[in-house]
C-alpha positions in Angstrom: 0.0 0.0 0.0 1.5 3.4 -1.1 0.9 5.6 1.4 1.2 9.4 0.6 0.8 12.7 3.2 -2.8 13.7 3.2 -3.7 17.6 3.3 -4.8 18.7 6.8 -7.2 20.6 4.8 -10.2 18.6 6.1 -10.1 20.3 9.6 -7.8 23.4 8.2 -11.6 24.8 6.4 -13.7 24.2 8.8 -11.3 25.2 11.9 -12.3 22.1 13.8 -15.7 22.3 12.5 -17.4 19.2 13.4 -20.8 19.6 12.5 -23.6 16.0 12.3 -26.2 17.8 11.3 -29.4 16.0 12.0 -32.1 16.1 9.2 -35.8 15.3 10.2 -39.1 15.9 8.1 -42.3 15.4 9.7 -44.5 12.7 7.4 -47.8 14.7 8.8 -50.8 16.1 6.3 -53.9 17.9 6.7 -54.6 19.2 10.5 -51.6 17.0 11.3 -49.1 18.7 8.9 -50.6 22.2 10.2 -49.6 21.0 13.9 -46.5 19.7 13.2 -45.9 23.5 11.4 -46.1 24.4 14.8 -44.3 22.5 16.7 -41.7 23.0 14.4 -41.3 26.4 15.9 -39.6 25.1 18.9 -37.1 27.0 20.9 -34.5 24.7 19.1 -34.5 26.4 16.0 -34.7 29.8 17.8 -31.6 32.3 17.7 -32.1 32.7 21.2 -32.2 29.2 22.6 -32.0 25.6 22.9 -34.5 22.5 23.5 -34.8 19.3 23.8 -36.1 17.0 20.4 -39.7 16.3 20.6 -39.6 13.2 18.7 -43.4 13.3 18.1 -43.5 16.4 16.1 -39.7 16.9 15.3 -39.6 18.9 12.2 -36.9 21.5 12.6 -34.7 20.6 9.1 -30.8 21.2 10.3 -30.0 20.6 13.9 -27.1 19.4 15.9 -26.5 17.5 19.0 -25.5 19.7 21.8 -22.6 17.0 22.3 -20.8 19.2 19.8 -21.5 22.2 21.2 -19.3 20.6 24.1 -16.8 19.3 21.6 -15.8 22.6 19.9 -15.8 24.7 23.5 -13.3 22.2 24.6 -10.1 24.1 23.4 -11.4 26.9 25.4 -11.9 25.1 28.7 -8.4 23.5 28.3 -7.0 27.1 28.4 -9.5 28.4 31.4 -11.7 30.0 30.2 -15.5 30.4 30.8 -17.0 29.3 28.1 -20.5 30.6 28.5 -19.5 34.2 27.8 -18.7 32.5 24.3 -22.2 30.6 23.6 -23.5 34.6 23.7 -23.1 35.4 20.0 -24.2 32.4 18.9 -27.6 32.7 20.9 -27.8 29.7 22.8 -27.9 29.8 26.8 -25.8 28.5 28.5 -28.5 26.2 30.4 -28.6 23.9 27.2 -25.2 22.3 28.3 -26.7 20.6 30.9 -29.2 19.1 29.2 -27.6 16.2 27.3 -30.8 15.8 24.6 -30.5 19.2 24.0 -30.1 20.0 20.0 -29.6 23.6 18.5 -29.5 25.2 15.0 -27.3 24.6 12.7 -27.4 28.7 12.4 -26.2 28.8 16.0 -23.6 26.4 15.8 -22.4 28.1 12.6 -22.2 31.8 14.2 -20.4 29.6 17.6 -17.9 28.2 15.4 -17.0 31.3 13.6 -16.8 33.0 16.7 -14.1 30.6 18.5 -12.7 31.4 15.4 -12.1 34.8 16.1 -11.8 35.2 19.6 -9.3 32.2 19.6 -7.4 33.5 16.6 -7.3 29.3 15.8 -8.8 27.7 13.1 -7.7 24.2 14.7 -10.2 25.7 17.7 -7.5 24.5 20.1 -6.9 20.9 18.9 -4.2 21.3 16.7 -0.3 20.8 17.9 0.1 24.5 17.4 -2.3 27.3 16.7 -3.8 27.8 12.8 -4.3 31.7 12.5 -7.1 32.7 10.9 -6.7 33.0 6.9 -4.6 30.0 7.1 -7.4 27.8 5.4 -7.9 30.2 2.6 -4.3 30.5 1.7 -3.7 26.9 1.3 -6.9 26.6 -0.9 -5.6 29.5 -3.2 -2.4 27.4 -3.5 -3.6 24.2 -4.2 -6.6 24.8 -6.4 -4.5 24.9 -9.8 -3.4 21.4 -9.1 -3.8 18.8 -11.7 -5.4 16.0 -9.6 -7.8 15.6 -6.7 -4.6 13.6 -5.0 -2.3 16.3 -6.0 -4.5 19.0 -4.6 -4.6 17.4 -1.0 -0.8 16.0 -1.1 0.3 19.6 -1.3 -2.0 20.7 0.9 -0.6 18.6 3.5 2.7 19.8 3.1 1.9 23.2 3.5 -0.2 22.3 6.6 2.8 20.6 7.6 5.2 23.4 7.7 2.2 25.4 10.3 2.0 22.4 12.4 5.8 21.4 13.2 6.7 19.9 10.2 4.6 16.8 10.4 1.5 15.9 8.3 -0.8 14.3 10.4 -3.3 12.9 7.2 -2.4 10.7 4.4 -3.5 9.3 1.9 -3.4 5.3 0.3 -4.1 3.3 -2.4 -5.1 -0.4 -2.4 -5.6 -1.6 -5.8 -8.9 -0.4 -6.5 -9.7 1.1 -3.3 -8.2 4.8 -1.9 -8.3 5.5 1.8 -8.5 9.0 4.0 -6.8 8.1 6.8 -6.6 10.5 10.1 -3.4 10.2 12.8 -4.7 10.6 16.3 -2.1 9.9 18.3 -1.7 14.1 18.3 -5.7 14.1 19.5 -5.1 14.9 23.2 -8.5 15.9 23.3 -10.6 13.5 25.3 -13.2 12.8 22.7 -12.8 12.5 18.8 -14.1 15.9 17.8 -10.8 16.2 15.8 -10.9 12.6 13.7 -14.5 12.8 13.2 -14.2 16.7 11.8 -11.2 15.7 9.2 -13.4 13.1 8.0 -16.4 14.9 7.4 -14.4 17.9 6.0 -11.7 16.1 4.1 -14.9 14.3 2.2 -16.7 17.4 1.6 -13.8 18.8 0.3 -12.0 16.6 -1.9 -15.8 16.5 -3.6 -16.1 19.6 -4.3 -12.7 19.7 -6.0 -13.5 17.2 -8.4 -17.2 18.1 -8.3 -19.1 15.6 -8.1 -20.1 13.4 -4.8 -17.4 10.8 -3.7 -19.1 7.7 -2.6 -18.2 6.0 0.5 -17.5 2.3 0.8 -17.5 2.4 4.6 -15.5 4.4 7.7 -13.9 2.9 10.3 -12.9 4.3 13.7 -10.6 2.9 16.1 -13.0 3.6 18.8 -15.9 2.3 20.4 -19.7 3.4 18.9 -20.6 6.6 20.7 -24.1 6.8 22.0 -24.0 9.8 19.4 -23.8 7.2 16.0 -27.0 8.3 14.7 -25.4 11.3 13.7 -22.5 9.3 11.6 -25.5 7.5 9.6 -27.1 10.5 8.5 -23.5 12.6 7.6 -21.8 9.6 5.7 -24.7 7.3 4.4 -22.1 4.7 4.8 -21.6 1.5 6.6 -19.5 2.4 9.8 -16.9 0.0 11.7 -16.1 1.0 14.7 -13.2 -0.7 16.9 -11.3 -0.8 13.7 -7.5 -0.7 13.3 -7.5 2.9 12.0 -10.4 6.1 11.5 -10.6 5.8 7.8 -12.7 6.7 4.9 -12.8 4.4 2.2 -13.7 5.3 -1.3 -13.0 4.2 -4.8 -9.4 5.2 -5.4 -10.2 6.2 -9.1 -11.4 10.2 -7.5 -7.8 10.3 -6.6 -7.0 10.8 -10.1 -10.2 13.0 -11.0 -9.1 15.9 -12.3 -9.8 19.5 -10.1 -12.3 21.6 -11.9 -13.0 24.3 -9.6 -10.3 27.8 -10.4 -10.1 31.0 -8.5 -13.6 32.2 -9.1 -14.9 29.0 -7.3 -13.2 29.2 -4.6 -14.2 32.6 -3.9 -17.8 31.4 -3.5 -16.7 28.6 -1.7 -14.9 30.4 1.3 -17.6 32.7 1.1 -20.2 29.5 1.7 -17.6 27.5 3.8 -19.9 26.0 6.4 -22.4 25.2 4.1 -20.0 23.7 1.8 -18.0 21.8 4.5 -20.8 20.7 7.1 -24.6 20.7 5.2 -24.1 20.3 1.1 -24.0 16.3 0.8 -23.6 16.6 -2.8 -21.5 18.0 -5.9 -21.4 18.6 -9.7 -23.7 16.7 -11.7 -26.0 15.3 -8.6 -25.4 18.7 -6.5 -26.4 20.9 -9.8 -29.6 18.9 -10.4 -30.5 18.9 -6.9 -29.3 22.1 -5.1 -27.4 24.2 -7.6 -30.6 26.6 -8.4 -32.5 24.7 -5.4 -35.9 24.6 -8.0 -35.9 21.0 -9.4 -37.9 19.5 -6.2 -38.9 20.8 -3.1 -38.0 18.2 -1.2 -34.3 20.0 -2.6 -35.5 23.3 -1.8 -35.8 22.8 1.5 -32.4 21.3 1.4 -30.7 24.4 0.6 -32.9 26.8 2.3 -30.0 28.0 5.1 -28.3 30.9 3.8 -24.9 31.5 5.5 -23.7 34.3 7.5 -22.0 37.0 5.4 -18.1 36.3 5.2 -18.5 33.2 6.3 -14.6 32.1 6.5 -12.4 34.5 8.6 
């Protein structure tokens, strides 16, 4: 197996974004459907709190455990400090944290993310060997996104990655024969969950689609730990068959998108930093399927309310 450095750029865009989003549609019609309207209006989906999932009526579209709200604060406990100051711009009270069903927006975990962001100057959010100053992600995009070759693109990635994070690449990439692997490092995780793995997989998949534009099928993931109570969430984000207890977190895919060529240029990218988080964390599809289904949001509506979510304005810092 020929084993080449993989581009940190899976957690480098999203700054340690590690988003499940969880996607629910109420099957109601009639006085039902009118009910479930709503209940749909549920402090959840509020910008100014949290709830619990009410899984009678649940039809709030995009929503995310409150487990990752945890996850991404984390850098900022480990360096003391109070972390509900931080859940303020974001609108969700602090009282959600103690309520382990809780679920919020994916708006508010959006606006916490990009806030860490900034008031962390850290892209990595704290999980990284050494800080990732904000820009970083963009940079490396600008530099890579002339490359010939989805595989070229995130090998030189990596390298630049490498050179802001002590000189080591802590992704790489394999080929098997017909199969081509994403495979994360985590023996630099000191974190003590697997926000970190679990964000470079999501990312680094959302990613390497959107270079070659079109959706990269998984043949399964693996983790090398045990099923969190959470693995609803990895069903819905990677549609694939999951291992866990497995020798290595991998993604395994066909290794022919390695050689797919890139065929996004600079006026792509612009749009895609600009859309980042929508890009990284909700779009589960690219080129041909994505265009079809999301690129003008009109050919369904069970695809319009798919790309309903508009972004914050300058999304990436």
């Amino acid at each position: 197996m020929t084993v080449r450095a993989w581009p940190k750029v899976a957690l480098l865009g999203l700054g340690l974004l590690r988003v499940l989003v969880h996607k629910t549609r109420s099957c109601r019609r009639g006085r039902n459907s009118r009910q479930a309207s709503q209940d749909s209006e549920t402090p959840a989906m509020s910008s100014e709190s949290a709830s619990t999932p009410n899984t009678a009526s649940s039809n709030y579209n995009r929503t995310v455990s409150i487990h990752f709200v945890h996850a991404a604060l984390r850098g900022a406990r480990q360096r003391g400090e109070a972390v509900e100051p931080l859940l303020v711009p974001a609108g969700i009270p602090a009282s959600a944290l103690d309520e382990p069903r809780a679920r919020v927006s994916f708006e508010q975990y959006a606006r916490l993310l990009q806030s860490l962001w900034r008031h962390m100057d850290d892209e990595l959010l704290g999980c990284g060997r050494h800080p990732l100053p904000l820009g970083s992600f963009g940079m490396i995009c600008r530099a890579i996104i002339h490359s010939n070759s989805m595989g070229q693109a995130m090998s030189r990635a990596s390298r630049y990655y490498a050179l802001l994070q002590g000189g080591r690449a802590d992704f790489m990439i394999a080929r098997d024969g017909d199969l081509g692997y994403l495979i994360i490092e985590e023996a630099q995780n000191t974190l003590p969950d697997h926000f970190l793995a679990e964000t470079l997989l999501v990312a680094g998949h959302r990613f390497a689609s959107w270079l070659v534009g079109d959706s990269i099928p998984l043949k399964h993931v693996d983790f090398s730990f045990a099923m969190p109570v959470y693995k609803r969430e990895y069903e819905i984000i990677f549609a694939a068959p999951l291992r866990f207890d497995a020798e290595r977190t991998a993604l395994c895919f066909p290794a022919a998108f390695l050689d797919a060529p890139v065929v996004q240029g600079d006026d792509s990218l612009r749009v895609f930093l600009r859309n980042s988080i929508y890009e990284l964390l909700l779009r589960r599809e690219h080129g041909k399927k994505s265009a079809r289904k999301c690129g003008a949001c009109s050919a369904t509506t069970k695809t319009a309310r798919r790309c309903t979510w508009k972004p914050p304005r300058n999304d990436w810092p």
